[in-house]
RODO-2510 file (C-alpha; in nm, 4 decimals, decimal comma):
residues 333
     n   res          X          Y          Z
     1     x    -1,7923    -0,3049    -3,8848
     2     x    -1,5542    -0,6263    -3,8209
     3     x    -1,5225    -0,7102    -3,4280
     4     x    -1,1844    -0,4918    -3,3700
     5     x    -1,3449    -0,2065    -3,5433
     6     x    -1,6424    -0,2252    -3,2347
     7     x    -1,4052    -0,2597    -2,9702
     8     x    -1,1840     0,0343    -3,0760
     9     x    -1,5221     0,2323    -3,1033
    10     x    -1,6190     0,1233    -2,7326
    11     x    -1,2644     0,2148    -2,6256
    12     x    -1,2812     0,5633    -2,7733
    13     x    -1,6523     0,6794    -2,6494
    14     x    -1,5119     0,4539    -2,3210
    15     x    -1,2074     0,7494    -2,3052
    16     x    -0,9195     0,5164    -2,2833
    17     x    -0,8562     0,4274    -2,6323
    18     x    -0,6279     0,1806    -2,7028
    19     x    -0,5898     0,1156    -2,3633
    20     x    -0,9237    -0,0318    -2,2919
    21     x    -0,8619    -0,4137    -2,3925
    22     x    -0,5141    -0,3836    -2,1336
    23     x    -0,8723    -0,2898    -1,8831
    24     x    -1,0602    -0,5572    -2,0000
    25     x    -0,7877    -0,8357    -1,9225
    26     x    -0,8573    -0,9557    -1,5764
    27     x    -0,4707    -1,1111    -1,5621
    28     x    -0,3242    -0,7091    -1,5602
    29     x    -0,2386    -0,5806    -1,3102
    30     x    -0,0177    -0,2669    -1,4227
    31     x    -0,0079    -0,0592    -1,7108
    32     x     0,3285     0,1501    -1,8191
    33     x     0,3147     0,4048    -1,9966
    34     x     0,7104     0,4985    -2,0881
    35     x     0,8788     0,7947    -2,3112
    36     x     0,5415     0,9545    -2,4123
    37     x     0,3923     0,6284    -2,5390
    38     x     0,5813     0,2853    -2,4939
    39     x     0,3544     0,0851    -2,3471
    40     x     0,4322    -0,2028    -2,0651
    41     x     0,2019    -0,4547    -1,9159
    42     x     0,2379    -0,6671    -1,5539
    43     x     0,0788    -0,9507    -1,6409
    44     x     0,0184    -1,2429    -1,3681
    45     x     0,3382    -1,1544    -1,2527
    46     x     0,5691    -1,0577    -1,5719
    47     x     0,6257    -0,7482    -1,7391
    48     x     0,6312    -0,7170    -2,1277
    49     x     0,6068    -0,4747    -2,3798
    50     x     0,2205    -0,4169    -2,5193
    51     x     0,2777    -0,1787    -2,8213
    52     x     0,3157     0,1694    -2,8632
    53     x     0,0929     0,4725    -2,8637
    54     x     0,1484     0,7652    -3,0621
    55     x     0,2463     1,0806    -2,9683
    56     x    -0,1043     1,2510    -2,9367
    57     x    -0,2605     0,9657    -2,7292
    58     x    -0,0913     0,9841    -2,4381
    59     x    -0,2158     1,3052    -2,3377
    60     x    -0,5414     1,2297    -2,4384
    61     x    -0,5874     0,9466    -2,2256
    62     x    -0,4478     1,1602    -1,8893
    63     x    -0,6607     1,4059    -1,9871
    64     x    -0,9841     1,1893    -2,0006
    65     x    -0,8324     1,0185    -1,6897
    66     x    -0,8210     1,3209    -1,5178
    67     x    -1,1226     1,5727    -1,6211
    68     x    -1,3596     1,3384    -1,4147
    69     x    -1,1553     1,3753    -1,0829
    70     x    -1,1332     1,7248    -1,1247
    71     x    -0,7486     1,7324    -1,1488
    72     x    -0,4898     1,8333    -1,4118
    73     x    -0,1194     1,7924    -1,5563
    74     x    -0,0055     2,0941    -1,6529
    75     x     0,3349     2,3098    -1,5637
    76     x     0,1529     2,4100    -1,2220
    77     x     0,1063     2,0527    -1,1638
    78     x     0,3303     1,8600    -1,3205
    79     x     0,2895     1,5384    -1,0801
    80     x    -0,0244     1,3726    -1,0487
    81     x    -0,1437     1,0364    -0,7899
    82     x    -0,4957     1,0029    -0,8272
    83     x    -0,7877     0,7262    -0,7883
    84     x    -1,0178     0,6299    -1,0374
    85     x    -1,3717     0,5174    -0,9221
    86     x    -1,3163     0,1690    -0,9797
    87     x    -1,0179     0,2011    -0,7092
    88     x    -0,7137     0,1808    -0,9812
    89     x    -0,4264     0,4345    -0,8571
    90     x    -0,2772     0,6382    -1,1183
    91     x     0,0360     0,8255    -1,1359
    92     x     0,1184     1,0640    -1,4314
    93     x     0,4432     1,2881    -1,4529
    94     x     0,4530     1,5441    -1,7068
    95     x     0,7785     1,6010    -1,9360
    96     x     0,9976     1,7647    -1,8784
    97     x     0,9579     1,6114    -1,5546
    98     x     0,9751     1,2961    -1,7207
    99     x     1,2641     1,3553    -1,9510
   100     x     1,2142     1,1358    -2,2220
   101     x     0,8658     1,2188    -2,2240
   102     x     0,5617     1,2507    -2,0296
   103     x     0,4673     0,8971    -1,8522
   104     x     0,1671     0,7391    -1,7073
   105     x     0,0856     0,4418    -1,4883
   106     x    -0,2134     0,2637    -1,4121
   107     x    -0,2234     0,0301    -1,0778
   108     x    -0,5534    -0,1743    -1,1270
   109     x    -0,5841    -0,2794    -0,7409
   110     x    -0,8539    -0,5485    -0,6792
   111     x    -0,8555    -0,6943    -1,0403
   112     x    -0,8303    -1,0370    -0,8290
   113     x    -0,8277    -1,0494    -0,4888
   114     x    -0,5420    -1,2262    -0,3561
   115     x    -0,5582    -1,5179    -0,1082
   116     x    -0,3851    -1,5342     0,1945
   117     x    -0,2575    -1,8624     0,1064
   118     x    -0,0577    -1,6836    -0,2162
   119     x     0,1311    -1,4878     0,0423
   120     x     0,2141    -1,8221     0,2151
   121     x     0,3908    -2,0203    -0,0251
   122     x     0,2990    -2,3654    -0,1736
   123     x     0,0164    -2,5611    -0,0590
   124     x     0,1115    -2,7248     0,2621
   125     x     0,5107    -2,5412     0,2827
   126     x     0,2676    -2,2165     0,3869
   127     x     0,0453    -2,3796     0,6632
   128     x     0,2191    -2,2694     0,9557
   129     x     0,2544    -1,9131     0,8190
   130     x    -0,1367    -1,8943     0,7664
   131     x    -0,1489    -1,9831     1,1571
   132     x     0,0989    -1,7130     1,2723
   133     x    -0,0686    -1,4237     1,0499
   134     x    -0,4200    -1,5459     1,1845
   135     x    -0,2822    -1,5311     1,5399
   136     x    -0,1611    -1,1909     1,4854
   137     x    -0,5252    -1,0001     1,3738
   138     x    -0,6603    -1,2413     1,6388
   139     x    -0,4627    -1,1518     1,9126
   140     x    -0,4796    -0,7865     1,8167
   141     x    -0,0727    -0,7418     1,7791
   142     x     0,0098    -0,3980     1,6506
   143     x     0,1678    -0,4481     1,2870
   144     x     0,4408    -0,3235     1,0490
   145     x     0,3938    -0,4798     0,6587
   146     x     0,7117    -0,3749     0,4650
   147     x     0,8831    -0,4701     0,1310
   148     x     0,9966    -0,2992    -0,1359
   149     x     0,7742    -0,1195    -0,3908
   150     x     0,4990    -0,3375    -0,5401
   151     x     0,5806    -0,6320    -0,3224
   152     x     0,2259    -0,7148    -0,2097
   153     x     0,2066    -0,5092     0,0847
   154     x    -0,1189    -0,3330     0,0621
   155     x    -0,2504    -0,6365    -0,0804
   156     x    -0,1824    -0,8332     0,2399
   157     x    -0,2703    -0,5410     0,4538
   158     x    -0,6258    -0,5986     0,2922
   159     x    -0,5893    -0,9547     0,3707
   160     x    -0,5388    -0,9306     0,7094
   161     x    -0,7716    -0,6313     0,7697
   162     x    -1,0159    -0,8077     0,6301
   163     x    -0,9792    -1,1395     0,9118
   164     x    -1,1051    -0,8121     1,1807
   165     x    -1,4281    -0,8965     1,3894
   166     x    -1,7155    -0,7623     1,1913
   167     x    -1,7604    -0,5935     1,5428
   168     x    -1,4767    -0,3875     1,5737
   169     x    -1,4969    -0,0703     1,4295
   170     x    -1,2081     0,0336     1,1792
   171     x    -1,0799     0,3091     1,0116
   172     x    -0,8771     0,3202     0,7375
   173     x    -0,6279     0,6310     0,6516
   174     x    -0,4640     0,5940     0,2719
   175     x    -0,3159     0,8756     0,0543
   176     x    -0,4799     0,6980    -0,2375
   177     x    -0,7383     0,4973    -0,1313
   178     x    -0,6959     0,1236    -0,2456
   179     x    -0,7946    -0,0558     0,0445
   180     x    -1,1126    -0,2640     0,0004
   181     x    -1,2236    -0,4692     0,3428
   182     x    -1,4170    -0,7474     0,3195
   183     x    -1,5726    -0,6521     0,6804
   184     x    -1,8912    -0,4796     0,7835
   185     x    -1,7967    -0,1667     1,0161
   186     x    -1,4760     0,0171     0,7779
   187     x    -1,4883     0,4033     0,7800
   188     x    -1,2417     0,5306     0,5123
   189     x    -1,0538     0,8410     0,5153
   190     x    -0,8049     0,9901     0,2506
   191     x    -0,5661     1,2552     0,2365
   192     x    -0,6227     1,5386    -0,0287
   193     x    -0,3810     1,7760    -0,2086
   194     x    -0,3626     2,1181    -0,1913
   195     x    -0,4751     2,2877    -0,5446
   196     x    -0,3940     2,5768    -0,6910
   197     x    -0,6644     2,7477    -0,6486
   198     x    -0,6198     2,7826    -0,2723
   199     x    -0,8082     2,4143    -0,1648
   200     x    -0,5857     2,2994     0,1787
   201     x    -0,3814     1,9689     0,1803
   202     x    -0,5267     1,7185     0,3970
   203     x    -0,2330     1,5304     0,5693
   204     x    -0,2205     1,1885     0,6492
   205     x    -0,0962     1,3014     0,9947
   206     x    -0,4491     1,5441     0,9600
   207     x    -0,6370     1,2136     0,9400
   208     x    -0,4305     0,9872     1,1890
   209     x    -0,5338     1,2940     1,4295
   210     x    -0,9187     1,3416     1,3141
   211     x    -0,9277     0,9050     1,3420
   212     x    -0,9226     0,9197     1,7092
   213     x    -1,1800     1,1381     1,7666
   214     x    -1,4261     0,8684     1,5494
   215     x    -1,4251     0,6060     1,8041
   216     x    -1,1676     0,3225     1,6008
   217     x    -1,1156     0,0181     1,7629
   218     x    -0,8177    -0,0561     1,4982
   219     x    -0,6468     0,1924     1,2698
   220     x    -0,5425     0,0880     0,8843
   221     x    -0,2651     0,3664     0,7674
   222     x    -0,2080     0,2522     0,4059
   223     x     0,1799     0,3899     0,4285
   224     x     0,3644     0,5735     0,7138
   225     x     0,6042     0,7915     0,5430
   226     x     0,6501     1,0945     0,7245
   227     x     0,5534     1,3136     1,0623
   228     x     0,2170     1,0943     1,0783
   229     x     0,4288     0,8250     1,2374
   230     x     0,4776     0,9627     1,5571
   231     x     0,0509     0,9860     1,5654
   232     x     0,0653     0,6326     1,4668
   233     x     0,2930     0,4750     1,7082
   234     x     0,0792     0,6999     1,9746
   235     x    -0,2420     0,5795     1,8793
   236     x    -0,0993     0,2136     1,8811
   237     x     0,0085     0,2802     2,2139
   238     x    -0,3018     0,4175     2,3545
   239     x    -0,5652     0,1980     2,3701
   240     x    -0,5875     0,1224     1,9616
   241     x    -0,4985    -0,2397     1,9647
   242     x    -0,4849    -0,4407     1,6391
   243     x    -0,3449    -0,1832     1,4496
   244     x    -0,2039    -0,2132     1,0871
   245     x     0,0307     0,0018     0,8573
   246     x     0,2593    -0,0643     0,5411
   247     x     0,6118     0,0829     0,5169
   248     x     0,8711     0,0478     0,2349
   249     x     1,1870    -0,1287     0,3273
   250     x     1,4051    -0,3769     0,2121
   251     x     1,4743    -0,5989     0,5397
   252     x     1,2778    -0,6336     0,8498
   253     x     1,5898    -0,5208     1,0723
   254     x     1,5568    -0,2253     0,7760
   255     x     1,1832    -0,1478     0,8479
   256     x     1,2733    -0,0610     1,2176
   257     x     1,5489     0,1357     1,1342
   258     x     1,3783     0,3386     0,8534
   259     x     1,0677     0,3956     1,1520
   260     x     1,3254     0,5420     1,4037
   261     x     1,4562     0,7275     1,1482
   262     x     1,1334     0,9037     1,0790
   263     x     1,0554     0,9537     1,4193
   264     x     1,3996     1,1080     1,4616
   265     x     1,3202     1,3456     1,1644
   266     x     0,9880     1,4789     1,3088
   267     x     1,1215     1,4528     1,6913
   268     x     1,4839     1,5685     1,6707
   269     x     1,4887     1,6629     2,0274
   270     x     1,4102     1,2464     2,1523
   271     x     1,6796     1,0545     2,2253
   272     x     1,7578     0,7809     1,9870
   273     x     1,7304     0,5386     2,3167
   274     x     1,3655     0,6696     2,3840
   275     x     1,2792     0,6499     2,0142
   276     x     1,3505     0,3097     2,0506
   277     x     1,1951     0,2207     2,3791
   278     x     0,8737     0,3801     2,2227
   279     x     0,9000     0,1535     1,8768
   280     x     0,9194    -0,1509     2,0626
   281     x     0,6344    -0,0350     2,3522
   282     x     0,4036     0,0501     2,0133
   283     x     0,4750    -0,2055     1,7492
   284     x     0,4800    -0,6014     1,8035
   285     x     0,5537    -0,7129     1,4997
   286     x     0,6703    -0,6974     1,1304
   287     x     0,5517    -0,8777     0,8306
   288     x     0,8154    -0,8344     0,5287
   289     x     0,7396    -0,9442     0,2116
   290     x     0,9267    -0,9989    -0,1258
   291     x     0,8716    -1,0354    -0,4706
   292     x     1,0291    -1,3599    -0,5919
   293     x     1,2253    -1,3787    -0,9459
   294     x     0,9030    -1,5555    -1,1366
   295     x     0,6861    -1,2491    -0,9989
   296     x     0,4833    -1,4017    -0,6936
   297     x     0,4587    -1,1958    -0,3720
   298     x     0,5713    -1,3915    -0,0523
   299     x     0,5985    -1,3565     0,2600
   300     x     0,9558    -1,4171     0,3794
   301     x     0,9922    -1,2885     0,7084
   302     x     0,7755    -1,2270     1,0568
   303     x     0,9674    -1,0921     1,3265
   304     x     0,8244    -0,9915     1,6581
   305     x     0,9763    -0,6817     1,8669
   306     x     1,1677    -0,7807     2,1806
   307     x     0,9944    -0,5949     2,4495
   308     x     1,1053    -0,2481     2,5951
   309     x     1,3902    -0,3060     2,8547
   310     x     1,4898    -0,5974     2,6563
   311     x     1,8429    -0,4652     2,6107
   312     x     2,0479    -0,4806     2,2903
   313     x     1,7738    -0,7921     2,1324
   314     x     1,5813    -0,6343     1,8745
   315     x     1,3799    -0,9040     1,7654
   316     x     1,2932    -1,2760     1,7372
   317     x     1,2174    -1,4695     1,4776
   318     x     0,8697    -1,6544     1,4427
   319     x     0,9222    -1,7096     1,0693
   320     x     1,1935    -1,7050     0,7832
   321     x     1,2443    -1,8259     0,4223
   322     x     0,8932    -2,0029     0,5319
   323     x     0,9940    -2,1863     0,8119
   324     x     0,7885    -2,1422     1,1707
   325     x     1,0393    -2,0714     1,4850
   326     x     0,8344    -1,9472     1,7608
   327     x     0,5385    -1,8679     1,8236
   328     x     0,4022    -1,5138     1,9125
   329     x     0,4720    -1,3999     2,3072
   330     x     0,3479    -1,0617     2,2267
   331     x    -0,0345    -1,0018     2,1761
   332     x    -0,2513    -0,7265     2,3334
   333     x    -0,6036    -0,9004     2,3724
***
């Protein structure tokens, strides 16, 4: 049996097939799976084509994906976002759902941890924003991380999480948990779909709620996305200091505006002036990020919140494009 024949052998009793060498390479951090079998690779940071499967595989592989989890793809449930042991996140839609056929993907979080310094920018060009996202966690600032979809932000959320005093008790609230702290007291919660055989969802407003009756000192919500906002910005507000939470935007000025409008969604009776008061009185600043054109994940922006009562100034500037302004005026320790 020549070497390739023993590795497809291990991939096949492994599950994955012909996917298991794209799981062996420490450098992936994605795998694609397009039209039923066109397969796509992120690789350190660029996307290529890596082959294509044929038409049985595909199902094969979410099938042996699945069984262990306990979940399916079928017509009942035709979506799927699931966790595999290891931590990977993966998303399968069905076709017809997926028109040109079904389609899989396979987000290997925690293949390398990233650095804070990565975030930063070049050696030296980054120092400065090192010292303002250190000051943040340390001075316990409430926190926004936005960007657009895989931009790094649950990356840096783990990052910064991970700079908490070992003392401090947090909890962490994900819909697919990813988040992997490199401190001592973490308590991790995740929300859970309803099934068709009458199992409850588990919201992640459900868990924002059951966090505060677990003693957190800080809260980690892996996205705010819908009525578990208005728990969030409560809990910030109310004694939970430190706080942390991703949100997908595509500007900082953006991320504020896409927060008011969720608030305004779940609270239609607040006026839009109080929904902002309360933003600003919760939240002290956002970190946006961006993905740049050769594939790295920067930071580009920190903004803090002008205070409530602050008039028509949203925000001020501590750093852009990598440059240091101010420093923080907020903090809450």
């Amino acid at each position: 049996m020549t070497a390739d024949h023993a590795l497809a052998a291990i991939a096949n009793l492994a599950g994955l097939e012909p996917l298991q060498p794209l799981l062996l390479d420490p450098l992936i951090n994605e795998i694609m799976i397009n039209n039923g079998g066109d397969v796509w690779v992120e690789r350190d940071g660029s996307v290529a084509f890596a082959g294509r499967l044929s038409d049985d595989v595909t199902p094969r592989v979410i099938e042996r994906i699945l069984n262990p989890l306990g979940r399916r793809l079928d017509r009942l449930s035709p979506i799927v976002d699931a966790r595999l042991p290891d931590g990977s996140r993966v998303c399968a839609v069905l076709a017809p759902i997926a028109i040109d056929g079904t389609c899989l993907t396979l987000r290997r979080f925690g293949v390398r941890r990233r650095s804070l310094a990565e975030f930063a920018g070049p050696a030296g060009d980054g120092d400065g924003v090192i010292d303002v996202l250190h000051d943040i966690v340390d001075r316990r600032c409430n926190v926004l991380i936005s960007g657009a979809a895989s931009s790094g932000k649950t990356s840096l959320l783990n990052v910064l999480a991970s700079r908490v005093d070992p003392g401090q008790r947090v909890i962490t609230l994900e819909d697919t948990a990813e988040l992997q702290l490199d401190t001592a007291h973490v308590l991790r919660l995740e929300t859970r779909p309803a099934t068709a055989d009458g199992v409850p969802e588990i919201t992640m407003s459900d868990l924002v709620r059951t966090s505060l009756r677990l003693r957190p000192d800080r809260l980690i919500v892996g996205e705010i996305r819908g009525c578990e906002v208005i728990d969030m910005l409560q809990a910030m507000n109310t004694g939970h200091d430190g706080s942390m939470a991703t949100c997908h935007a595509n500007a900082p000025l953006d991320t504020l505006r896409r927060v008011e409008a969720l608030v305004v969604q779940h609270a239609p009776t607040w006026p839009i002036d109080a929904v902002r008061e309360h933003v600003r009185s919760c939240l002290d600043v956002v970190v946006h990020l961006a993905r740049t054109a050769d594939g790295q994940r920067r930071v580009t922006d920190i903004i803090e919140l002008a205070p409530p009562g602050a008039g028509d100034e949203i925000f001020r500037t501590l750093v852009a494009d990598q440059v240091v302004k101010h420093h923080l005026t907020r903090g809450r320790c």
